[in-house]
DSSP file (Angstrom, degrees, kcal/mol; ACC not computed):
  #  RESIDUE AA STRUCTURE BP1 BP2  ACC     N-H-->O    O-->H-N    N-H-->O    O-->H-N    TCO  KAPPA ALPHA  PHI   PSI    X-CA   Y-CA   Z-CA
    1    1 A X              0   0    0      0, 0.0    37,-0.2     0, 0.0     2,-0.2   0.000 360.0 360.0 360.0 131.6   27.9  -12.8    9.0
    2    2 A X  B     -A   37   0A   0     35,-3.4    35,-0.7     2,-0.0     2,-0.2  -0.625 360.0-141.0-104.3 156.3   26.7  -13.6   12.4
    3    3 A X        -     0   0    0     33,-0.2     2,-0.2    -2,-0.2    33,-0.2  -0.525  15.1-155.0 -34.9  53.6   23.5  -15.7   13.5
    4    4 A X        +     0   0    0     -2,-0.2    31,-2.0    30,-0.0     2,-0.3  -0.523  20.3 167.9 -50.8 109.2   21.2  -14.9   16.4
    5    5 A X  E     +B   34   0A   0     29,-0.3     2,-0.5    -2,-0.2    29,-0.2  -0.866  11.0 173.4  33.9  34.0   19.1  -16.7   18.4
    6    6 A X  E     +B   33   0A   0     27,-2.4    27,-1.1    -2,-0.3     2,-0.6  -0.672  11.7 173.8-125.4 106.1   17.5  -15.3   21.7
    7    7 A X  E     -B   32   0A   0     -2,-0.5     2,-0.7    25,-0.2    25,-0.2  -0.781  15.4-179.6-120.4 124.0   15.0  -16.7   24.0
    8    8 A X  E     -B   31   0A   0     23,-4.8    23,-1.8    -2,-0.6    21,-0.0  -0.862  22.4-140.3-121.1 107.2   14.5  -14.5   27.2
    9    9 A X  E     -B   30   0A   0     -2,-0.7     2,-0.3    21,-0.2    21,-0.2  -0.354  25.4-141.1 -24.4 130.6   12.0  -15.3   30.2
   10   10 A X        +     0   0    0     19,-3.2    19,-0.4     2,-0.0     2,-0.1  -0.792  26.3 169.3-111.1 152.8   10.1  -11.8   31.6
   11   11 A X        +     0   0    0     -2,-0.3     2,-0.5    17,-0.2    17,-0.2  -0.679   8.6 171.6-148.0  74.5    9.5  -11.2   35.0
   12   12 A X  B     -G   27   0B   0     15,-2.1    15,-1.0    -2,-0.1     2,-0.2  -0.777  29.3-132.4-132.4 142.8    8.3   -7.6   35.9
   13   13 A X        -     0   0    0     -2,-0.5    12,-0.1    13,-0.2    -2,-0.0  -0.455  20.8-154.8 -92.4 135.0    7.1   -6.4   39.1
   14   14 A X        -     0   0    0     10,-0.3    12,-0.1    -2,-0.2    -1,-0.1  -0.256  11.7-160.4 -91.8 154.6    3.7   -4.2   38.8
   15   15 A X        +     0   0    0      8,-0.1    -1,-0.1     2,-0.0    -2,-0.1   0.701  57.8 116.9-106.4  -4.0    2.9   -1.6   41.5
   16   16 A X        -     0   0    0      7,-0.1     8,-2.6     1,-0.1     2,-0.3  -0.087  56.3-144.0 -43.3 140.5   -0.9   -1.6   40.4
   17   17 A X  B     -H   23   0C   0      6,-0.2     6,-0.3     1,-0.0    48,-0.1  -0.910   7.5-129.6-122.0 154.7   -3.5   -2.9   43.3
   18   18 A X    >   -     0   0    0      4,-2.9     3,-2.0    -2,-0.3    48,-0.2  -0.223  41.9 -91.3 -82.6 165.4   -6.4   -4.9   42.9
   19   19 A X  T 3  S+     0   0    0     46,-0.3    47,-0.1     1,-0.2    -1,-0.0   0.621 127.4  64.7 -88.2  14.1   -9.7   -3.5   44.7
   20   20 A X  T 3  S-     0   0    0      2,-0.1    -1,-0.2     3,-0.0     3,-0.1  -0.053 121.5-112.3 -46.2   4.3   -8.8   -5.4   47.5
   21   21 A X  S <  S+     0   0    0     -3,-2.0     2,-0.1     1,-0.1    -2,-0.1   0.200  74.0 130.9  80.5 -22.7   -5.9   -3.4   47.9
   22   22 A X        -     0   0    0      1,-0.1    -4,-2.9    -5,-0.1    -1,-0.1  -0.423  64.6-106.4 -64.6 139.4   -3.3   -6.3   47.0
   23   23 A X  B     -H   17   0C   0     -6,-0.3    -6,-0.2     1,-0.1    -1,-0.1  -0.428  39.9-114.4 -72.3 136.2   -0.5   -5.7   44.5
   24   24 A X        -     0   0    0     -8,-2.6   -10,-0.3    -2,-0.1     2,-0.2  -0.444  38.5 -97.5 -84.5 172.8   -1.3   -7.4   41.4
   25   25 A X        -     0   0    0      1,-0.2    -1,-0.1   -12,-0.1   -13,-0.1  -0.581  55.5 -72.1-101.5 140.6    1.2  -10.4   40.5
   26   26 A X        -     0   0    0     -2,-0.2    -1,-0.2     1,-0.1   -13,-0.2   0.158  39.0-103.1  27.1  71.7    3.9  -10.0   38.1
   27   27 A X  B     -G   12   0B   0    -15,-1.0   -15,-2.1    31,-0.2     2,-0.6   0.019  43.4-163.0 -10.8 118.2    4.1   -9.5   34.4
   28   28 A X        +     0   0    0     29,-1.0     2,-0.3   -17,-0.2   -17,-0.2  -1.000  23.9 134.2-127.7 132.9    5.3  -13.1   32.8
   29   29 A X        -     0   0    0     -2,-0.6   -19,-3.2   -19,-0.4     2,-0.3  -0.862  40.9-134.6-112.5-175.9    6.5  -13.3   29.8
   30   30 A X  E     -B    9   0A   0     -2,-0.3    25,-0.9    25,-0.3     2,-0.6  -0.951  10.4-158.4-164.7 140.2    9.0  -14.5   26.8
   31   31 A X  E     -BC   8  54A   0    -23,-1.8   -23,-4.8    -2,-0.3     2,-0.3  -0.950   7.0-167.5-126.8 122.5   10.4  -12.8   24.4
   32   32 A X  E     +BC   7  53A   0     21,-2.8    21,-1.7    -2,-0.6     2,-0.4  -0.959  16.8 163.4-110.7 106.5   11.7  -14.9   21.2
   33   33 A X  E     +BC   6  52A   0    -27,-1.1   -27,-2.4    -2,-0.3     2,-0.4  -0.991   6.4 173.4-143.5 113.2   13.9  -13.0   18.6
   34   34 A X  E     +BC   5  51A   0     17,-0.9    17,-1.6    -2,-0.4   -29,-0.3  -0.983  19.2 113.2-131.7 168.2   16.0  -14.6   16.1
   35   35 A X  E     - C   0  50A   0    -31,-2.0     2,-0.3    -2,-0.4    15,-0.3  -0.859  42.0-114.2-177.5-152.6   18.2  -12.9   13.1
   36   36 A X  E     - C   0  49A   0     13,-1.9    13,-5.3    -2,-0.2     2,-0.3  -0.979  15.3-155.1-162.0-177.8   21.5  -12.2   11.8
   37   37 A X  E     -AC   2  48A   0    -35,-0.7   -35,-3.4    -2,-0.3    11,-0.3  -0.947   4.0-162.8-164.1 140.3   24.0   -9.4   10.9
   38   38 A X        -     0   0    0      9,-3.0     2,-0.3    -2,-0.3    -2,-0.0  -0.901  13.8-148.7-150.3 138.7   26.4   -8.9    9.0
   39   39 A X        -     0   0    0     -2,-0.3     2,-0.2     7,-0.2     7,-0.2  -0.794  30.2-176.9-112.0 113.2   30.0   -6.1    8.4
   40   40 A X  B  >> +D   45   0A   0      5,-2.2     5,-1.3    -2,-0.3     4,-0.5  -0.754  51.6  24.5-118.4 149.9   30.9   -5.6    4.7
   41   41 A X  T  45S-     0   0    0     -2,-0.2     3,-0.4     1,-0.2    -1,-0.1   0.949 134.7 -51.0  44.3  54.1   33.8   -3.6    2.9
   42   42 A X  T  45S-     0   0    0      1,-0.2    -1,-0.2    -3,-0.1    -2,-0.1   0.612 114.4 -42.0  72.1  15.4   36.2   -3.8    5.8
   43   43 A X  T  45S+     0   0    0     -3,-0.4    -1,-0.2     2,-0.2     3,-0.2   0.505 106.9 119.8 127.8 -11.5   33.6   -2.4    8.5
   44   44 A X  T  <5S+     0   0    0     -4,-0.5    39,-3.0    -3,-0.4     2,-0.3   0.698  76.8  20.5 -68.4 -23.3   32.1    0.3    6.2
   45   45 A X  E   < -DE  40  82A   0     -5,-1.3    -5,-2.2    37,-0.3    -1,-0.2  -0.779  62.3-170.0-169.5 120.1   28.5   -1.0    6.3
   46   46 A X  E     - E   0  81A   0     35,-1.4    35,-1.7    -2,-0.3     2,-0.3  -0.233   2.8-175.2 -84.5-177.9   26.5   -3.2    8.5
   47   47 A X  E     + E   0  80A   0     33,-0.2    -9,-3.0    -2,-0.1     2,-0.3  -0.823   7.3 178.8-171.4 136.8   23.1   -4.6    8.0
   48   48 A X  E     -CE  37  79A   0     31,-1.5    31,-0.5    -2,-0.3     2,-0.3  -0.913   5.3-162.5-114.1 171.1   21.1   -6.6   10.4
   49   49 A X  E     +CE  36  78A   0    -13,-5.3   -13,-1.9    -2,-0.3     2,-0.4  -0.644   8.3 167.3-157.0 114.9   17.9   -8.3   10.6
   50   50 A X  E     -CE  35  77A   0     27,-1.3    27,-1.7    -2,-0.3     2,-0.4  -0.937  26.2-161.6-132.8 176.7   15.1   -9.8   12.7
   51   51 A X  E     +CE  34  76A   0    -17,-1.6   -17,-0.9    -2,-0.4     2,-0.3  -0.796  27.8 172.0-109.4 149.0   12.2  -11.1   13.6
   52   52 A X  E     -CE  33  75A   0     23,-1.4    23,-2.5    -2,-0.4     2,-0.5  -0.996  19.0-149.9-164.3 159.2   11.0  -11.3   17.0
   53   53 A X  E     -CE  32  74A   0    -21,-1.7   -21,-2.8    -2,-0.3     2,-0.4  -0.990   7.9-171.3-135.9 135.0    7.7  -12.3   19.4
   54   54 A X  E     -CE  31  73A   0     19,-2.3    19,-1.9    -2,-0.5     2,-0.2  -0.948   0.6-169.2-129.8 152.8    7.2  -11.0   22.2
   55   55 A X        -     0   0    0    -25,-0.9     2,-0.3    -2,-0.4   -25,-0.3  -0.750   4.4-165.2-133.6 162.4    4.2  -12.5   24.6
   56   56 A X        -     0   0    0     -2,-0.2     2,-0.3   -27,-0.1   -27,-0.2  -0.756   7.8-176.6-135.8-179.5    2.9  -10.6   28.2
   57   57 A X        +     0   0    0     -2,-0.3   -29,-1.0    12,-0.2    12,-0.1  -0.803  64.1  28.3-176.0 152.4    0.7  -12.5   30.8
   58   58 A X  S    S+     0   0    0     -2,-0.3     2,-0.4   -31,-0.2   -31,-0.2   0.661  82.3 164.6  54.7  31.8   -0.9  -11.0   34.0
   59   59 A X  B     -I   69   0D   0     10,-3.0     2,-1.1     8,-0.1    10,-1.0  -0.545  38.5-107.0 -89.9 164.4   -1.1   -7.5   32.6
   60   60 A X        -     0   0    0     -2,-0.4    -1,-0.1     7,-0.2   -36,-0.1  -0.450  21.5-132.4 -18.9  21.0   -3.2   -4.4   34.1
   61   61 A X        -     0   0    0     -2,-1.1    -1,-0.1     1,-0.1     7,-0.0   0.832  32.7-120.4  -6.0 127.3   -6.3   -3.3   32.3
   62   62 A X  S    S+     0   0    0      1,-0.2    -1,-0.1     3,-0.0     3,-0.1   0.874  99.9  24.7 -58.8 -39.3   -5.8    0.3   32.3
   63   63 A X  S    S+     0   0    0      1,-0.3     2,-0.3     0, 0.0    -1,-0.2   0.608 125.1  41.2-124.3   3.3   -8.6    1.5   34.0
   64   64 A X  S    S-     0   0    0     -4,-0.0     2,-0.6     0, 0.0    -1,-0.3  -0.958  76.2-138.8-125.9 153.6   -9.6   -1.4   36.2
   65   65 A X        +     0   0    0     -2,-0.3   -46,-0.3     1,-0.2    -4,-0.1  -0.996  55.3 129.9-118.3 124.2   -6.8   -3.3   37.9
   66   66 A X        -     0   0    0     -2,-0.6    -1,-0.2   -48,-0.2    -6,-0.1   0.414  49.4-147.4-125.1 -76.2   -8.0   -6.7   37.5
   67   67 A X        +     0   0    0     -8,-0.3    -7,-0.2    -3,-0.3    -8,-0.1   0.218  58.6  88.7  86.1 145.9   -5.3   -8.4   36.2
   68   68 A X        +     0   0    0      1,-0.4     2,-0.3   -11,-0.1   -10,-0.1   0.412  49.2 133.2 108.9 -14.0   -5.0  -11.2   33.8
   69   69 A X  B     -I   59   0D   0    -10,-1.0   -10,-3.0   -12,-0.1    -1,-0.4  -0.764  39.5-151.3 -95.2 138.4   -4.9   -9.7   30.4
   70   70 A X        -     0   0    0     -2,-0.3     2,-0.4   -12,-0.1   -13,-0.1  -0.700   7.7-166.1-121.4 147.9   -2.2  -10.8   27.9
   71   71 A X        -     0   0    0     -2,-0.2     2,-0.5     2,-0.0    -2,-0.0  -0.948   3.0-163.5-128.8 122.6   -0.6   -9.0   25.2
   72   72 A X        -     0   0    0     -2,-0.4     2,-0.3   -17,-0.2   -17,-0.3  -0.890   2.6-165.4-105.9 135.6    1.4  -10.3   22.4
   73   73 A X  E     -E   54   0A   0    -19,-1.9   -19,-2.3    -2,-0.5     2,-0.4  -0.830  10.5-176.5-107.2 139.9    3.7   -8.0   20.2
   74   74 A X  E     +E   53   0A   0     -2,-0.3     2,-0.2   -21,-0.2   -21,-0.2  -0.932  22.7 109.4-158.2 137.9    5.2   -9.4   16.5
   75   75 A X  E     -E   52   0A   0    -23,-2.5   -23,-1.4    -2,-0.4     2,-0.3  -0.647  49.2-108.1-151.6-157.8    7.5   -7.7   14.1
   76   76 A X  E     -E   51   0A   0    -25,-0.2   -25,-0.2    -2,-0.2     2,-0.2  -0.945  14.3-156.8-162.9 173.4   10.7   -7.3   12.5
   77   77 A X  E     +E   50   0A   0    -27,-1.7   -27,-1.3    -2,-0.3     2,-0.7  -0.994  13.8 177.2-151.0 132.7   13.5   -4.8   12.8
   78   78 A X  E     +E   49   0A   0     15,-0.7     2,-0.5    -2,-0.2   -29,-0.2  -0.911   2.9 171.0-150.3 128.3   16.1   -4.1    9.8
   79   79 A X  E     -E   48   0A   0     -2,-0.7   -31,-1.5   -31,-0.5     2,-0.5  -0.975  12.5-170.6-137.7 140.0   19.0   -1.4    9.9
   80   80 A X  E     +EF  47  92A   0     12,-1.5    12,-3.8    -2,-0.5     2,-0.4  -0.977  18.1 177.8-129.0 141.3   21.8   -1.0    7.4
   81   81 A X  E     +EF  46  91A   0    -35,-1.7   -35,-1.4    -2,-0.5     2,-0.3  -0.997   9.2 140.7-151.4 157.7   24.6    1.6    8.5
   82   82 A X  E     -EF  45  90A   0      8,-2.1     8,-1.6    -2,-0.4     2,-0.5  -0.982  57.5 -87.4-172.9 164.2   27.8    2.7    7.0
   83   83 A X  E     - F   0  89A   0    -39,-3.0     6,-0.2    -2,-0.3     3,-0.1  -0.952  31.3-166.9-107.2 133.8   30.1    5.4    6.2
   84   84 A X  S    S-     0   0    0      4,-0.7     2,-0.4    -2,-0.5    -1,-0.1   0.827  77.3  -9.4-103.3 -47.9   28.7    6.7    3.0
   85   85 A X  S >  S-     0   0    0     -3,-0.1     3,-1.5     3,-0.0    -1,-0.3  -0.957 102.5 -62.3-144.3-176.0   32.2    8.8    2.6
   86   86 A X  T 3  S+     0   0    0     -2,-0.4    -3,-0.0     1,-0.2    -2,-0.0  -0.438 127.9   1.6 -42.8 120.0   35.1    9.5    4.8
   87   87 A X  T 3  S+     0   0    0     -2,-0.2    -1,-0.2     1,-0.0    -4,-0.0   0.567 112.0 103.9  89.1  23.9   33.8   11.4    7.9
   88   88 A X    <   -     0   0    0     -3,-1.5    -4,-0.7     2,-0.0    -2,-0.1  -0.199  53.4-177.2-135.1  22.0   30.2   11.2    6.3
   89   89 A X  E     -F   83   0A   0     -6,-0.2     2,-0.2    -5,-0.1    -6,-0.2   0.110   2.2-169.7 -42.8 163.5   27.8    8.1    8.5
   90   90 A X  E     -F   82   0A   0     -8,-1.6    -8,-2.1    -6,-0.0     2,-0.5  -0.912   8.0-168.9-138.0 144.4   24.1    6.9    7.6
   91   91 A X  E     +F   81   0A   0    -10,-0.3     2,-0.4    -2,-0.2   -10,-0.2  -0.997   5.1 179.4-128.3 137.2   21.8    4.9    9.2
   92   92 A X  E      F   80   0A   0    -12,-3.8   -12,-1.5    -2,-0.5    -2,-0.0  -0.916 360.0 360.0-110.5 101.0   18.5    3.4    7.9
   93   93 A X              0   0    0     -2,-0.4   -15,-0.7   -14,-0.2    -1,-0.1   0.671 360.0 360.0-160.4 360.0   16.5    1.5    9.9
């Protein structure tokens, strides 16, 4: 059984313009995700799990390019996979 951790700085570059014509600045973000996994009965079936947050900063308004609007995302994610018989996989997740 394993134990993850992840904390990732975002950076991404928009091509949207302002109505001044200027490219609006970056997406910033951070994305925080931590969980585990783990491989049971010699490799035959994994299982993971996490939780994660994920934050945006300086996005686009969809029909005015503005800029400045933040979005935050929060979840979880959980998959078990295996071979169910010889030649046979499943995945749930």
């Amino acid at each position: 059984m394993a134990v993850l951790v992840e904390v990732d700085q975002l950076s991404i570059v928009q091509n949207y313009k302002d109505f001044g014509g200027a490219t609006l600045d970056p997406i910033a973000g951070e994305n925080i995700e931590t969980g585990i996994k783990g491989e049971f009965f010699g490799g035959r079936l994994n299982v993971s799990a996490a939780i994660f947050k994920i934050k945006h900063d300086k996005l686009a308004p969809e029909a005015f390019h503005v800029g400045g609007k933040a979005a935050t995302s929060k979840g979880f994610e959980f998959e078990l996979s295996g071979e169910l018989v010889k030649g046979l996989s499943a995945t749930v997740g």
